[in-house]
LOMARZA-965251 format. One record per atom (N, C-alpha, C): residue number from 1; x, y, z; residue in three letters. Coordinates in steps of 0.2 Angstrom, whole numbers, plus 5000, padded with zeros to 4 digits. Layout:
BEGIN
  num     x     y     z  residu
  NUM     X     Y     Z     ALA
...
//
This chain:
BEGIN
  num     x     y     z  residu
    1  5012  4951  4934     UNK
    1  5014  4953  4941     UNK
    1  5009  4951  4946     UNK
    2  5011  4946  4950     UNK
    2  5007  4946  4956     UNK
    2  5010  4947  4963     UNK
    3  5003  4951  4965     UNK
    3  5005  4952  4971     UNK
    3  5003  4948  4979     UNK
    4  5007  4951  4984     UNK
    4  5006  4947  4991     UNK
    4  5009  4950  4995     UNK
    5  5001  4952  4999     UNK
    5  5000  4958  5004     UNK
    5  4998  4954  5012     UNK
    6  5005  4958  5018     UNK
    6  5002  4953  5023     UNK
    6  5006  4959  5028     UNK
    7  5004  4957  5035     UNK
    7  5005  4961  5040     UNK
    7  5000  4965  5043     UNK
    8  4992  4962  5041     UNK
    8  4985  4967  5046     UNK
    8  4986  4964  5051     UNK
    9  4981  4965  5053     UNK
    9  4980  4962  5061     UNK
    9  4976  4968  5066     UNK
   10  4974  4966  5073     UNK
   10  4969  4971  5077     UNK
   10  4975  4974  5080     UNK
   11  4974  4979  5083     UNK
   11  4978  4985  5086     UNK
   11  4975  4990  5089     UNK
   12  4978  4993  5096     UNK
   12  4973  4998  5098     UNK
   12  4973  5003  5096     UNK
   13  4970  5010  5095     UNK
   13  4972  5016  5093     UNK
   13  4980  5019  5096     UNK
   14  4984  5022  5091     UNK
   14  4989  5023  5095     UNK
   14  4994  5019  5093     UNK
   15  4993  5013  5092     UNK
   15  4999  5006  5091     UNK
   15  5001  5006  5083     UNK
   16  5005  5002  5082     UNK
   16  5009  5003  5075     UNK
   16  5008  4997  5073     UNK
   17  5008  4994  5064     UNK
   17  5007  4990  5062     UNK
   17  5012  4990  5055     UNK
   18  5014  4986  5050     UNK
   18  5019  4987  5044     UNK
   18  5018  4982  5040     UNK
   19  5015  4984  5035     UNK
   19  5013  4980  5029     UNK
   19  5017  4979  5024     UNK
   20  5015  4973  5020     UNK
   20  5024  4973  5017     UNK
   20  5018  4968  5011     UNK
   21  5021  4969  5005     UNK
   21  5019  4968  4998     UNK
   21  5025  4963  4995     UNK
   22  5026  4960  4993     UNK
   22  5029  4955  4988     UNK
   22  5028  4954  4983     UNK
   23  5032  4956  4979     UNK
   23  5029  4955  4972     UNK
   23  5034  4950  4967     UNK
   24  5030  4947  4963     UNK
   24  5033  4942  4960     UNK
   24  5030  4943  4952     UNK
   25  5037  4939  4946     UNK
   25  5032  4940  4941     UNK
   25  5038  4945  4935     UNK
   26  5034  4948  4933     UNK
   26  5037  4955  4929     UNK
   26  5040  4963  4933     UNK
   27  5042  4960  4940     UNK
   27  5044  4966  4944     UNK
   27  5047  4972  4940     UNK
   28  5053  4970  4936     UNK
   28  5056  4975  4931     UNK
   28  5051  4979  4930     UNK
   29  5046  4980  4925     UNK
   29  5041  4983  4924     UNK
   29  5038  4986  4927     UNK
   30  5035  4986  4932     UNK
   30  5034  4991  4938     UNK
   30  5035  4995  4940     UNK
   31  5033  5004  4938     UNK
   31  5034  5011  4939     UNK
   31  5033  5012  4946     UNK
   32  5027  5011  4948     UNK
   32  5026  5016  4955     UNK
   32  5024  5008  4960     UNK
   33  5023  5009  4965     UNK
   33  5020  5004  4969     UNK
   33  5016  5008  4975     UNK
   34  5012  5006  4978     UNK
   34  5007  5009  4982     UNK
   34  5004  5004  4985     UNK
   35  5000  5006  4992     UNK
   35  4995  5005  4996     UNK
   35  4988  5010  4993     UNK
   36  4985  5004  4996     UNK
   36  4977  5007  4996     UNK
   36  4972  5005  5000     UNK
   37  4967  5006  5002     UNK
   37  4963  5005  5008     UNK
   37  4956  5005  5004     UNK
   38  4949  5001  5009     UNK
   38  4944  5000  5006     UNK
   38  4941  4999  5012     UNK
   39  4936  5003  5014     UNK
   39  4931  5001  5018     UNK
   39  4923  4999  5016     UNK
   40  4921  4995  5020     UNK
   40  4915  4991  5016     UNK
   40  4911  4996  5013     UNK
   41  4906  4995  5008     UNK
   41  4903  5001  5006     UNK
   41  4906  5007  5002     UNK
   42  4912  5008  5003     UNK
   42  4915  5015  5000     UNK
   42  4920  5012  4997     UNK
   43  4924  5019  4994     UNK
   43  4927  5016  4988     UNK
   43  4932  5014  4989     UNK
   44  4937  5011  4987     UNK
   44  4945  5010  4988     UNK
   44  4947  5015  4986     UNK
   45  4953  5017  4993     UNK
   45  4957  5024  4991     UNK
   45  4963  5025  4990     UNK
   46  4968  5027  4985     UNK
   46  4975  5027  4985     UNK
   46  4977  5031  4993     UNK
   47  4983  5027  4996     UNK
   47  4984  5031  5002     UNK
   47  4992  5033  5003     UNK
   48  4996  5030  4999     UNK
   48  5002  5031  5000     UNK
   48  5005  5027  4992     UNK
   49  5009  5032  4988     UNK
   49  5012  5029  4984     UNK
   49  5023  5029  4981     UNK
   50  5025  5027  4979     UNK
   50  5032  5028  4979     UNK
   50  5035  5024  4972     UNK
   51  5039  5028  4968     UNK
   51  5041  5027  4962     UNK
   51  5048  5023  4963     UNK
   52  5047  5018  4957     UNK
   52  5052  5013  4957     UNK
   52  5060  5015  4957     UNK
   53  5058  5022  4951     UNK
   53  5064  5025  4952     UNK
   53  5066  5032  4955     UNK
   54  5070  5032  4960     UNK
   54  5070  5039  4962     UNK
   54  5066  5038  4969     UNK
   55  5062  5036  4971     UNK
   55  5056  5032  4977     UNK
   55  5054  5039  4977     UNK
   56  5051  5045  4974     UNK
   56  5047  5049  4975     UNK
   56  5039  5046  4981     UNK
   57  5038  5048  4984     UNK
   57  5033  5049  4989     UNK
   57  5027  5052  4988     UNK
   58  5023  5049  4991     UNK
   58  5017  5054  4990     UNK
   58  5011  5050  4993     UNK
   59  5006  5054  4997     UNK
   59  5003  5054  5004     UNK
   59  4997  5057  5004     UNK
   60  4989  5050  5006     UNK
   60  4986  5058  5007     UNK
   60  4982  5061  5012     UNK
   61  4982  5065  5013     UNK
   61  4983  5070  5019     UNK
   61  4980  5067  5023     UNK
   62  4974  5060  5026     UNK
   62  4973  5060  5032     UNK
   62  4978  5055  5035     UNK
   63  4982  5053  5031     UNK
   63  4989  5049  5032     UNK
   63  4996  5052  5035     UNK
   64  4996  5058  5030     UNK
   64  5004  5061  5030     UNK
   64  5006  5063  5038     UNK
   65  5013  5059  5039     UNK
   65  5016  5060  5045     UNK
   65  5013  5055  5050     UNK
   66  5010  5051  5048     UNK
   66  5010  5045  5053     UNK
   66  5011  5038  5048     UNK
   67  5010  5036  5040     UNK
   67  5011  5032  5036     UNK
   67  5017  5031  5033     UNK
   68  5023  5029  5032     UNK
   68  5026  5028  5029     UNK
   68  5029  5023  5024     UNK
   69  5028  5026  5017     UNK
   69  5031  5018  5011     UNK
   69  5036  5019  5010     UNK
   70  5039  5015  5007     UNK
   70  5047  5013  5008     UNK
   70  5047  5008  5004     UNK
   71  5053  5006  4999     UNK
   71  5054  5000  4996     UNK
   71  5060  4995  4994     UNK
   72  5059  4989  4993     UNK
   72  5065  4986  4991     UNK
   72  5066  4985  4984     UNK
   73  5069  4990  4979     UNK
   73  5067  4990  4974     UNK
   73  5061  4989  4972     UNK
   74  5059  4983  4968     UNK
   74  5051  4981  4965     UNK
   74  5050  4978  4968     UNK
   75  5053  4971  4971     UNK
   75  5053  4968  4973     UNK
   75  5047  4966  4979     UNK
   76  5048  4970  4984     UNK
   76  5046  4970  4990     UNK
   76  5046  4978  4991     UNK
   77  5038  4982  4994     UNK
   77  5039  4988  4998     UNK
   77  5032  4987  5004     UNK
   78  5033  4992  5008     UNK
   78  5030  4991  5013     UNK
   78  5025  4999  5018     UNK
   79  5023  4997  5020     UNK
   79  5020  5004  5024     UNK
   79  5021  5001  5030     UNK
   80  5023  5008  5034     UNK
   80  5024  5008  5040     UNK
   80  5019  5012  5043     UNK
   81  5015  5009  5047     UNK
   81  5007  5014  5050     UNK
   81  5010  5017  5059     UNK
   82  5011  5022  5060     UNK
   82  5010  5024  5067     UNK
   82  5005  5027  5069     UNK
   83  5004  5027  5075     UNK
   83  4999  5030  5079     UNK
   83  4992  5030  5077     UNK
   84  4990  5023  5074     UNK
   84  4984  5021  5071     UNK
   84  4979  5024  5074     UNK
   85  4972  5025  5069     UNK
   85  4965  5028  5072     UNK
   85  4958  5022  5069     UNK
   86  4958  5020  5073     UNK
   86  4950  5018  5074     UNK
   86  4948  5018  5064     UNK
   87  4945  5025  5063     UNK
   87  4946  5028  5056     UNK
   87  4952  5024  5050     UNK
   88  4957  5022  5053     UNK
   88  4963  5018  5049     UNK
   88  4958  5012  5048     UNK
   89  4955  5006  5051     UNK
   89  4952  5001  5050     UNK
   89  4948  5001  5042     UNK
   90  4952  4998  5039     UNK
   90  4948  4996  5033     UNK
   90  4954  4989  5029     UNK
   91  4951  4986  5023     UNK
   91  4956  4981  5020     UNK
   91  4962  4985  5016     UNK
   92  4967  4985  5017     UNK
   92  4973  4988  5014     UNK
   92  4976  4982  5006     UNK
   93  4977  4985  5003     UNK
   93  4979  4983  4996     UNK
   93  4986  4984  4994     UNK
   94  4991  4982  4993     UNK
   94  4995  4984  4990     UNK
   94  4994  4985  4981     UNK
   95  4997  4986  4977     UNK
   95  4997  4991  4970     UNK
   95  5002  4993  4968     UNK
   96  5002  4988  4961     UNK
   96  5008  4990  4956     UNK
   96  5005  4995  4951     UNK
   97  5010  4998  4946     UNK
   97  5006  5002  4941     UNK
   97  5015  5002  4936     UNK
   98  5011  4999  4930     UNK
   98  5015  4997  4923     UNK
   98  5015  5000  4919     UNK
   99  5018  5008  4916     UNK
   99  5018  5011  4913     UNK
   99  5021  5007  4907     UNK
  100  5017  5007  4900     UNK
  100  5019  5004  4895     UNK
  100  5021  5008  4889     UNK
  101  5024  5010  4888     UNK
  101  5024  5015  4881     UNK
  101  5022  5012  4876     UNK
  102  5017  5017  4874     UNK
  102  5013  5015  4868     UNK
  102  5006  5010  4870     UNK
  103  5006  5009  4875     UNK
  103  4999  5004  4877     UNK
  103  4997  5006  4884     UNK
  104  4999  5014  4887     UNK
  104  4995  5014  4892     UNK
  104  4999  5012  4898     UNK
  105  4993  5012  4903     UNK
  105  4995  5009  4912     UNK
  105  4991  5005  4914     UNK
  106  4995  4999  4915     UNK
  106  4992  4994  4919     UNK
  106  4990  4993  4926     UNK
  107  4988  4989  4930     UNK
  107  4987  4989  4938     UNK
  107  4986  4983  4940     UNK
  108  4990  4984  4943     UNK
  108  4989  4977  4948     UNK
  108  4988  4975  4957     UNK
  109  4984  4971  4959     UNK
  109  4981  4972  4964     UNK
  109  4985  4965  4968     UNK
  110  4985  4965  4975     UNK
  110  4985  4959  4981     UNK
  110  4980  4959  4985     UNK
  111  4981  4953  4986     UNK
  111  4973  4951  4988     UNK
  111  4970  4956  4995     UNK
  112  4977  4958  4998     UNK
  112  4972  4965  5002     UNK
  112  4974  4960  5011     UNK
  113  4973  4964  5015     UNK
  113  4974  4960  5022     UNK
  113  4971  4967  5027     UNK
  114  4967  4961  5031     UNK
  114  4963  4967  5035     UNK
  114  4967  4969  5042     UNK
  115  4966  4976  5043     UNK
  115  4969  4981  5048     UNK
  115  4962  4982  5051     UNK
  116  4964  4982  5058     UNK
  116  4956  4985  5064     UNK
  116  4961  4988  5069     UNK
  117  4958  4994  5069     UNK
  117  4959  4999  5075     UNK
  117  4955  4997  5080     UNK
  118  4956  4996  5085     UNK
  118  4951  4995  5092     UNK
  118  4951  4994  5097     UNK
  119  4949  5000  5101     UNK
  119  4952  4997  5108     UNK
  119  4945  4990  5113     UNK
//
């Protein structure tokens, strides 16, 4: 599975931005899809994830109600970011996850594209 992540860009606090993930490859395979963020120094954080089947949701709290994922089946999913904070600024990831039966979970990453909050 590879991934390709693209839509960061600078924005002021407040503005909205939507990142979008293409994935290519073994997409069948692909249980859940996610975003994730990384700022310099600290760790990468899961921040919005959504199941391939059923698109179950899940958010975490200094996102919920301004982020939202969304997808086209495996294919392609996206985050929609509102009313960005300064604090949003970091490299965004999109994030496959391959539930294999009988071998585990796999992951897979995109190269990531920078988001700046700024006035």
């Amino acid at each position: 599975v590879q991934l390709q992540a693209s839509g960061g860009g600078l924005v002021q606090p407040g503005e909205s931005l939507r990142l979008s993930c293409a994935a290519s490859g073994s997409i069948a395979s692909i249980n859940v899809m996610a975003w994730a963020r990384q700022v310099p120094g600290k760790q990468r954080e899961l921040i919005a994830t959504i199941t391939a089947g059923g698109g179950l949701t899940h958010y975490r709290d200094d996102v919920k109600g301004r982020f939202t994922i969304s997808r086209d089946n495996t294919k392609e999913w996206y985050l929609q970011m509102n009313s960005l904070k300064p604090e949003d600024t970091a490299v965004y990831y999109c994030h496959a996850i391959e539930l294999r039966i009988g071998a585990g979970k796999f992951d897979y990453w995109g190269q990531g594209t920078q988001v700046t909050v700024s006035s």
